[in-house]
N, C-alpha and C positions, 0 to 999 in steps of 0.2 A: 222819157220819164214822165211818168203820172204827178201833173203839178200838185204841190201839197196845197193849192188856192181852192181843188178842185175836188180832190179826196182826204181830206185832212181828219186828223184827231188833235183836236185844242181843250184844254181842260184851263181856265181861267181861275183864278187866284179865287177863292170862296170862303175864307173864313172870314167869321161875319161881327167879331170882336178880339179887343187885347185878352178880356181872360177866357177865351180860347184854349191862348199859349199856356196861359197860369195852370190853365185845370187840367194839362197834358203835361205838364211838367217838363217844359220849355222853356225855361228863362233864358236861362246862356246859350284796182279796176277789178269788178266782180264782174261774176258771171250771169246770165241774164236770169238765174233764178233768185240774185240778189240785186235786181234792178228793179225791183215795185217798190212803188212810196205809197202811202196816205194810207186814210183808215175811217172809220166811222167818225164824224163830226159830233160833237157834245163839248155845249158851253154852258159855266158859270157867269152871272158876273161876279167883278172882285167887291170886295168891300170896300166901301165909303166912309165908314167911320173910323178908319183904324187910324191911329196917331204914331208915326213912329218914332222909336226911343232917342233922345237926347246927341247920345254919341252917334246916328246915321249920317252918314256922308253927305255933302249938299249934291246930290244927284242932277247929272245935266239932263236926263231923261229917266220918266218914271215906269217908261216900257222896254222889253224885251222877250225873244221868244226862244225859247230852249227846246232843245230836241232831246227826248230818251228814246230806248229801247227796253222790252220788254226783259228786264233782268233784274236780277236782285242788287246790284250794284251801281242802280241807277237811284236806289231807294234816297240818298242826301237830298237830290232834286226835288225829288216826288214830297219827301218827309218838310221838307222848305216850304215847299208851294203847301201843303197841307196843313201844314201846322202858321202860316201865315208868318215867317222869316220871311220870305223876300218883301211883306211890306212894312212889317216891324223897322228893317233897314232905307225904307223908303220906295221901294220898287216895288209900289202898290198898281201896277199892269202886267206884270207878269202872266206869260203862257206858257204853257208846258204842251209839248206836240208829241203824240206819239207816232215812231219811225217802224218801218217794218221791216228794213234792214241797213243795214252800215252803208251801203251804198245810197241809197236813199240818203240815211244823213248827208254823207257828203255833199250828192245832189243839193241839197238842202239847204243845204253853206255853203253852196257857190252861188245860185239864186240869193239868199240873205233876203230879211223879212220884209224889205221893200218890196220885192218880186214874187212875194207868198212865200217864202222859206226861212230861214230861221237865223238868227244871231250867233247861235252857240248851244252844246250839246254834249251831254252824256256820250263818251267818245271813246274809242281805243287809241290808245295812249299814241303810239305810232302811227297812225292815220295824220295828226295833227303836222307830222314832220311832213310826210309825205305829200299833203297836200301845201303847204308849205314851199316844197321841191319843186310840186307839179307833177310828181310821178304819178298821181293816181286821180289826178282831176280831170274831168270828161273834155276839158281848152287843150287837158296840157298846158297848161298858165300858171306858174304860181299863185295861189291863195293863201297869200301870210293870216297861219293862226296862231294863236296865244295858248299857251296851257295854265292857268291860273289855279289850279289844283289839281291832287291825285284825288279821284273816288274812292279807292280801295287800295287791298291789296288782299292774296289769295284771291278763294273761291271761284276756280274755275276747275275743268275735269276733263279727264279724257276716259271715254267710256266705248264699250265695246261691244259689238253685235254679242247674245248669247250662244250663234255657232261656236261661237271660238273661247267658252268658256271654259273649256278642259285643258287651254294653254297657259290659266292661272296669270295672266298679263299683271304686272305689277309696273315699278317705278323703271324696270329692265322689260326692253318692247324687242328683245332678240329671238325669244320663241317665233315671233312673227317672221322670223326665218324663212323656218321649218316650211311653213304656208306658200313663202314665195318662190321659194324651192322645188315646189311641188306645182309649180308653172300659172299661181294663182296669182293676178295683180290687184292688190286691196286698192281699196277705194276708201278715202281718208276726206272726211268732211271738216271744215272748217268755216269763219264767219266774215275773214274778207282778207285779201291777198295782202301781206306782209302787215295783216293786225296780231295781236298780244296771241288770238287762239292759234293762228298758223305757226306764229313763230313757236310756240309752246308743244303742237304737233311734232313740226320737223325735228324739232330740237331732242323729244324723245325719241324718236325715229332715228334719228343721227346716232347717239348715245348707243344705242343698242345695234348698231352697225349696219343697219338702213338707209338708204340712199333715198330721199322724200322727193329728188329730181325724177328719179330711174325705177325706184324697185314699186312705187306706189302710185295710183293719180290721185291727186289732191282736188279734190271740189270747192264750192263754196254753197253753204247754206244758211238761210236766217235764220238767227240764234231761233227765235219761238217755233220754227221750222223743223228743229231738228232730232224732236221723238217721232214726228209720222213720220218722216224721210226715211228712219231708220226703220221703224216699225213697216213700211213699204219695199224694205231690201236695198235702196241706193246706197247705202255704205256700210264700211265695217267696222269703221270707227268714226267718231267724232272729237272734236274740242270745242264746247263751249262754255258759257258762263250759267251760275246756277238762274231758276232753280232746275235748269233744262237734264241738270244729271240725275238730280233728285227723281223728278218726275220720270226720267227711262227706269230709275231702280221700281218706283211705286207700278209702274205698268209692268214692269216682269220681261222687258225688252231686252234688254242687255244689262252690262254690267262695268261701272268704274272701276278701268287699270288704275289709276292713279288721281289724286287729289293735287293740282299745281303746285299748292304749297312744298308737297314732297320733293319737286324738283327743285325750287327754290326759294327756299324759306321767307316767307314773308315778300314775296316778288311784286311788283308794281303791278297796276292793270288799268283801268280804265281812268279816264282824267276828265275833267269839268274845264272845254274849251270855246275858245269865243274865237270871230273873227279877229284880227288883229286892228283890221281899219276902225269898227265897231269900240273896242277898245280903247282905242287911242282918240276917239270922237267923245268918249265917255267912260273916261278914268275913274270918274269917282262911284258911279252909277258899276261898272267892274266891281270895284271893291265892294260895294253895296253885296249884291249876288254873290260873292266869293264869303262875304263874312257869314251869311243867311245861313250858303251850302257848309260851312266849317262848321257852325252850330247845329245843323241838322248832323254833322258825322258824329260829334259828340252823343251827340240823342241818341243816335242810334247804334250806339256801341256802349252805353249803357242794359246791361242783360236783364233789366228790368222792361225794358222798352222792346225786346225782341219781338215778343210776342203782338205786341201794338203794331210796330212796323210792317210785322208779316202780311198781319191781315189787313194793313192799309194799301199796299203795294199790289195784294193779289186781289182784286177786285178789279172787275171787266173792263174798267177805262185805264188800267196799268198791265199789270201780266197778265189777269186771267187765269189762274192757277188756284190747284191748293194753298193753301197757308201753310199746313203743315208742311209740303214740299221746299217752304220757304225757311220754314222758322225752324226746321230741326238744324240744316247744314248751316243755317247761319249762329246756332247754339254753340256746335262745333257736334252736334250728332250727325256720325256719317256711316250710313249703311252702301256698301261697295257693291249688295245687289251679290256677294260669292259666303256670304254668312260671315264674313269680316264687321264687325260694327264696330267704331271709336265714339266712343261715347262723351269725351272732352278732346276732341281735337287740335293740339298746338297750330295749324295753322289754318282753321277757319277764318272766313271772309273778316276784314278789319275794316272801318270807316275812318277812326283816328289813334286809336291807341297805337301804338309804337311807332311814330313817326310817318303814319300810314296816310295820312292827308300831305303830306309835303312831297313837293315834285323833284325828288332830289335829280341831279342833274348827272347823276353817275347812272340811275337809272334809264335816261333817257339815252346817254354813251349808248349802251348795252343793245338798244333796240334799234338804235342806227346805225351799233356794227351788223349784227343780224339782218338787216336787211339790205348793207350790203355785204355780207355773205350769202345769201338768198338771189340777189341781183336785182331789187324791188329797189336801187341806192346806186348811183354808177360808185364804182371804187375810191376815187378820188375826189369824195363828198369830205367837205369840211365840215367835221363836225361837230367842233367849237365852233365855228360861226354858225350852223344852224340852232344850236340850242338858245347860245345867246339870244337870236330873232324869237324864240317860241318860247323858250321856260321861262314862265314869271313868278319867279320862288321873289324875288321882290316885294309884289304884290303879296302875296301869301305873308308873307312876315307883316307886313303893316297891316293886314287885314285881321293877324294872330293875334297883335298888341290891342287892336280898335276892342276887338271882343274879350278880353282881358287873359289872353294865352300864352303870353310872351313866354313862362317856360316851355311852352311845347317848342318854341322856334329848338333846331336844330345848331349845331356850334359851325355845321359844316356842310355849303351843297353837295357833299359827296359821302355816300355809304359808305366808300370802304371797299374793300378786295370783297369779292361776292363767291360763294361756293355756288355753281350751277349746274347741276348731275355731275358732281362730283370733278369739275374744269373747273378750275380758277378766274375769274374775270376779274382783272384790273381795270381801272377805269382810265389811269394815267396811262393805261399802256395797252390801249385796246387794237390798236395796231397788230401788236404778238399775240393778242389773244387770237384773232384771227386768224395768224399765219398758223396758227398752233392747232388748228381746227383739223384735222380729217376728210373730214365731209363736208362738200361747200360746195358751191354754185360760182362761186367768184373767184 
């Protein structure tokens, strides 16, 4: 791995006063094409005069460094560090690093900033268990991490080369039969083995009576990677997170079978995690970061603010992209690329509305029965006892009250029986959800 000491992207805290915030209206294991880290070097300093507000934790340290990727879903971080929350709360050294792919993060967070790599990071929610495990750390070692919030929920896509436009690919991925019947083996790209877009892959795949072990290869490609990859022929589909579907609609590439939220409504996805040692060295300094990123979700789920956020995020030292690519799917306008457009989509990307920042712990069930259905999880993974190690829905609630949210706290770490393409998921009994399965690897 290319040390991030050596190629890095650091964008350092830079807002340069409190009414900043005011006048923004901010009060309240891959594969080796996903083994490059770093990126163009570009620093701020942070500000020196900011004072931060009354209620901020007495923080044990006033640095740490976060990792993003290039997605819309990363924006809480980005919208934090920008708008000058992480030092309002006291965590006036704050870095933001940008990663070039999920592997890399990991990378990233096994080194920890000591070693040039980073604290905690813009993450797939599932990574955070699996390194955790050890399953997918470069030691094979367990690396206990923390998940201290969800980032979103929706907005992720599964989108389709234009050959296969005439099979009308929807929320049902069974036409893709037809294809593999006719002795053609698709080639199914995803952004890192047993994260949130694989399992959202297979799992459409599954549903429509495809076997994602047997009947397809699965790749892996980096999310910003994955309109040239397509536009170059290496696959037939993809899963990733926006604004990466938007932009294959705008290029005339291919075209969205389906919007995730269609498979399950309002579904978990990416999570704001730290190491765990990190954490537990600096409890309050967590909290600090955890409150910043909760008030940035607010921000940026106000539709007043979309348009601010878009064009904050798509700027060269973040995605890199259109704005509009950003700001329409995150509206809830979604053109599918087949003359389908939803013009207020029920399950565009969430920051915090509906419970969408809370790490509920039924969701996390759900991705560690999945993987081990998949085999990315031996079978006889306890998975009450890993969650307790990793979800810190703890933190989140007294971070919810510091910033005065205590109604948004939830009655219950558990959503509930989940419809998931039309399967039932109990969380209390995720055991039979499994056995109940079809299609599986385990």
């Amino acid at each position: 791995m290319t040390n991030l000491s050596r190629r890095k992207f650091i964008i350092t805290a830079g807002i340069t006063a409190a009414g900043a915030i005011i006048a923004n209206g901010c009060s309240s294991n891959g594969s080796s094409a996903d083994n490059n880290s770093g990126g163009t070097t570009s620093t701020a300093k942070p500000a020196s005069n900011f004072t931060p507000v009354a209620n901020a934790p007495k923080v044990e340290t006033t640095k740490a460094k976060l990792g993003f990727i290039a997605l819309t879903d990363s924006a809480p971080i980005i919208i934090a560090f920008e708008k000058g929350l992480f030092q309002k709360y006291g965590m006036t050294d704050i870095e933001i690093a940008k990663q070039t792919s999920w592997a890399a993060t990991r990378d990233n967070l096994e080194l920890g900033s000591a070693q040039g790599g980073i604290d905690g990071a813009h993450l797939l929610s599932p990574m955070a268990y699996l390194m955790t495990a050890g399953a997918i750390t470069k030691t094979k070692q367990p690396l206990p991490m923390q998940i201290l919030a969800r980032l979103n929920t929706n907005g992720q896509g599964i989108s389709v080369s234009n050959k296969y436009k005439d099979l009308k690919l929807g929320k049902d991925s069974s036409p893709l039969k037809q294809v593999i019947a006719g002795g053609k083996k698709l080639t199914c790209a995803v952004t890192f083995p047993g994260g949130t877009h694989d399992l959202w892959m297979r799992s459409w795949l599954a549903a429509g009576g495809i076997d994602p072990e047997k009947d397809v290869e699965i790749i892996v490609i980096p999310p910003p990677q994955m309109v040239a990859s397509m536009k170059a022929g290496k696959m037939d589909a993809f899963c990733v997170g926006e604004p990466w579907n938007g932009k294959l609609i705008q290029e005339q590439t291919g075209y969205s079978a389906v919007v995730t939220g269609e498979l399950w409504k309002d579904h978990p996805e990416k999570a704001l995690s730290m190491r765990a040692d990190w954490v537990e060295k600096n409890p309050n300094a967590a909290k600090a970061i955890l409150m910043a990123v909760q008030e940035a979700q607010i921000w940026c789920d106000k539709p007043e603010n979309k348009d601010e956020m878009s064009r904050i995020i798509a700027t060269g030292k973040y995605l890199k992209v259109d704005a509009i690519a950003i700001s329409d799917r995150s509206k809830g306008k979604i053109d599918y690329g087949t003359g389908r457009i939803e013009t207020a989509s029920p399950v565009a990307m969430k920051f915090w509305d509906d419970n969408a920042s809370f790490p509920y712990e039924s969701h996390d069930t759900w991705f560690l029965t999945e993987n081990m259905r998949w085999g990315q999880l031996p079978p006889d993974t306890d998975v009450k006892a890993l969650i307790k190690k990793v979800n810190r829905s703890d933190m989140w609630k007294e971070a919810a009250k510091a910033i005065g949210q205590e109604a948004a706290i939830p009655a219950s770490n558990s959503r509930g029986v989940e419809d998931i393409l039309g399967v039932k998921f109990d969380p209390a009994d995720s055991a039979g959800y499994l056995k109940g399965l079809k299609i599986k690897k385990a």
